[in-house]
N, C-alpha and C positions, 0 to 999 in steps of 0.2 A: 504494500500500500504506500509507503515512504517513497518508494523510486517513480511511481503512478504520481504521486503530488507533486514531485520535483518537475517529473517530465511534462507534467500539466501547466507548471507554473514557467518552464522554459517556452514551454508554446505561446503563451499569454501575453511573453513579453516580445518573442520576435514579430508576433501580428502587432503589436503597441508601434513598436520600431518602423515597420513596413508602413503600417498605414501612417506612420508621423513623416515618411519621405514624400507622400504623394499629395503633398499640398505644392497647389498652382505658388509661383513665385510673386510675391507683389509687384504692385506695376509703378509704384508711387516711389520715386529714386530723389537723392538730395546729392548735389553739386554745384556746379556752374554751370546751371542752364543755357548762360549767356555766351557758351562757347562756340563759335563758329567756325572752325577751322578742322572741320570735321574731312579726315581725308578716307579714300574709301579703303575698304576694307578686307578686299579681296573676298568678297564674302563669304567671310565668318560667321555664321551665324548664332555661333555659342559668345558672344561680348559679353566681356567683364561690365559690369554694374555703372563703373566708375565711365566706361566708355562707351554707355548708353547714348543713342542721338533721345533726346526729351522733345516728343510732340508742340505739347503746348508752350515751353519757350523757345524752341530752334526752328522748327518745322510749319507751324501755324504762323507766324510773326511774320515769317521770311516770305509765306505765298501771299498772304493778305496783301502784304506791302509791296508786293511786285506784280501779282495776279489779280487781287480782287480788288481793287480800287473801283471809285462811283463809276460807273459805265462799262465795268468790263464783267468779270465773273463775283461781284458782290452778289448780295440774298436779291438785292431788286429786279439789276440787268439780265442777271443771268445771261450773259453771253453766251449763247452755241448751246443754252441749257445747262450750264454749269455752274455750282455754287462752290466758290472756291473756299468759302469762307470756314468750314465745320471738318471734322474729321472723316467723315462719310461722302464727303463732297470730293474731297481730294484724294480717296482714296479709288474711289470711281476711275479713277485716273492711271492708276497705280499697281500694278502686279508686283508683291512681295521678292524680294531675290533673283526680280529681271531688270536689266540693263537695259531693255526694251518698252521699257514702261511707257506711256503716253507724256507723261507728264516729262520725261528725260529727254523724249524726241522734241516735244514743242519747245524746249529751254536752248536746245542745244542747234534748232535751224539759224539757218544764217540768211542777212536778206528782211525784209518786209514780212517775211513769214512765221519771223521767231517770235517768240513771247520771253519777257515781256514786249511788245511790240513796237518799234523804231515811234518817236525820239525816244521812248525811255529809256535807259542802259541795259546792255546785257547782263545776267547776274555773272559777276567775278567767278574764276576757277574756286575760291574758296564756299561760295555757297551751294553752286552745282555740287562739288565733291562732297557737302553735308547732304543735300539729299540721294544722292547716291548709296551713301554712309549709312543713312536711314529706312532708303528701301535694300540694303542686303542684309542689314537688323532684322527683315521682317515688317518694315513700314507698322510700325506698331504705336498703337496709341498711350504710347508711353506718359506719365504728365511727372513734371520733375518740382521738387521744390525747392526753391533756394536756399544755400546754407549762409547767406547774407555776411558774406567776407567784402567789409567795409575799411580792413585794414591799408594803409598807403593806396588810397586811390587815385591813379593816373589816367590820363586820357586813354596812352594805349593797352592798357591793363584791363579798365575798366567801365571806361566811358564808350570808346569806340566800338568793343562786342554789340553793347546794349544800341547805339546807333544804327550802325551796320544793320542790325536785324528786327530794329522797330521801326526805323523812323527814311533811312535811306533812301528805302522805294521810293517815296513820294517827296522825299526835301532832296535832290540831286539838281545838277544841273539842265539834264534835256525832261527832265519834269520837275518845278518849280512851285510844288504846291504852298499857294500862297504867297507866291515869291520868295519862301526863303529856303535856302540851300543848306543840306547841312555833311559836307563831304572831307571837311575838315577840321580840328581840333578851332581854330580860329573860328569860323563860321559858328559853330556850338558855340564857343564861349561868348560871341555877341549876342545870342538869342538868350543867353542865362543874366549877361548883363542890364539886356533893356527887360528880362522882368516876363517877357513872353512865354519863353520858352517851360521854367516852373510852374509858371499858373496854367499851364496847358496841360502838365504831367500828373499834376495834381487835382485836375480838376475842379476849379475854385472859380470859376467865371470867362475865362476864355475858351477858344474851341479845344474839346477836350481831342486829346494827343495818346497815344497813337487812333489813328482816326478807325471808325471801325475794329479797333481790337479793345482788349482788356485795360484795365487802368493798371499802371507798373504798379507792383510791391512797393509797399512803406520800405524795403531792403534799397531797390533800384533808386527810388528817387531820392532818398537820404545818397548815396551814391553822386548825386548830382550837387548835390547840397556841401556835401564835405569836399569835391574838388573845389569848387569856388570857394569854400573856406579856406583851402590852403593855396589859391594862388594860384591855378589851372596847370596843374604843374603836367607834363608830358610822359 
C-alpha cells in the first residue's frame, strides 16, 4: 500500500508540472517600445521577449502616421476599402512570416505607385526593416508597456524614437501638416519653445497630437519636458 501512495502521489505531481507548462505566454511585454531600428530577423520566429516588435507602440504609430492620414486609409476614407487605423485593419494586409505581404509590396514600389504616396517621403530603410521584423515575429498583436527610462534624456536617445514614429508622417517636409516640420532636433525644439508643440501632446486646448492616435504616456511626455529642462541637449 506505501509504494501504491508514493506512486500515486509521483503521478499527481508530474500532471501538476505538465499542465503548469501549457499556459499560452503573455502578450503584454515592458521595454522601449519606442525603438525603431528594428532590423529583420531572418525569420526567427522563437524572439527573445526583450526583442519583441510591440504593436501598439512601433507598429500602429508608424502606419497611422504614414498610411492613415484624413483622406487616405483612416476609419472615414477608407481608401481602396481599407482601414489602416486598428489591428485587424492592417493585418488584412498582412501574411505572418511572408516577405510577400501586401503591405511590404505597396511600401517598397517605387514611382507614383508607392505608399506612402509621392510628395510624402518614402518610409526610411529603418522602418521598412521594423515591419519586416514584425511580420517574421508572427505580425502579432503584441501591446508593450513602457518601463519609462527618463534617465539622461537626449534628443537622439530619446526624443527622436518617439518623433520618428509618432509624429514624422505628417510634420516632414513634402507633407507639412500644419506647416510645421519636424525632421530635426532644431525644428522640435522650436515647437516646444513657442509652447505648441506640449499643449498638443498633452492635450490641454490645442489640436490634440499625435492626430488620430492615442495620447502619449504621462512616461513620453514628461520625456519632452525634462529635455527642455536640461537645455535640449543632443
Amino acid at each position: 500500500m506505501r509504494k501504491l501512495a508514493i506512486f500515486a502521489f509521483l503521478i499527481t505531481i508530474s500532471l501538476a508540472l505538465y499542465t503548469s507548462c501549457k499556459h499560452e505566454p503573455t502578450q503584454i511585454y515592458t521595454g522601449n517600445p519606442a525603438d525603431t531600428t528594428g532590423n529583420n530577423n531572418g525569420g526567427n520566429n522563437n524572439t527573445p521577449k526583450s526583442d519583441s516588435v510591440c504593436f501598439n507602440t512601433q507598429v500602429l504609430p508608424l502606419i497611422i502616421n504614414n498610411c492613415a492620414m484624413s483622406g487616405c486609409h483612416d476609419k472615414i476614407t477608407r481608401e481602396e476599402g481599407l482601414d489602416l487605423t486598428t489591428y485587424s485593419g492592417i493585418r488584412s494586409i498582412v501574411t505572418p512570416y511572408s516577405m510577400n505581404s501586401e503591405l511590404l509590396k505597396e511600401i517598397q514600389r517605387t514611382g507614383s505607385k508607392r505608399m506612402p504616396p509621392p510628395p510624402m517621403a518614402a518610409l526610411d530603410t529603418a522602418a521598412i526593416n521594423l515591419l519586416k521584423k514584425w511580420i517574421n515575429q508572427g505580425a502579432t498583436n503584441k501591446i508593450c508597456i513602457d518601463d519609462c527610462d527618463t534617465s539622461s534624456v537626449k534628443y537622439s536617445t530619446h526624443i527622436a524614437p518617439l518623433i520618428n514614429t509618432y509624429c514624422k508622417g505628417c510634420h516632414q517636409t513634402s507633407s507639412q501638416g500644419g506647416g510645421i516640420v519636424l525632421e530635426n532636433a532644431s525644428q522640435v525644439q522650436s515647437q516646444i519653445v513657442n509652447g505648441k508643440f506640449l499643449c498638443s501632446i498633452k492635450w490641454t486646448g490645442c489640436s490634440n497630437m499625435p492626430k488620430g492616435g492615442s495620447k502619449f504616456s504621462n512616461c513620453n511626455i514628461r520625456k519632452f519636458e525634462i529635455w527642455q529642462n536640461a537645455g535640449f541637449p543632443q
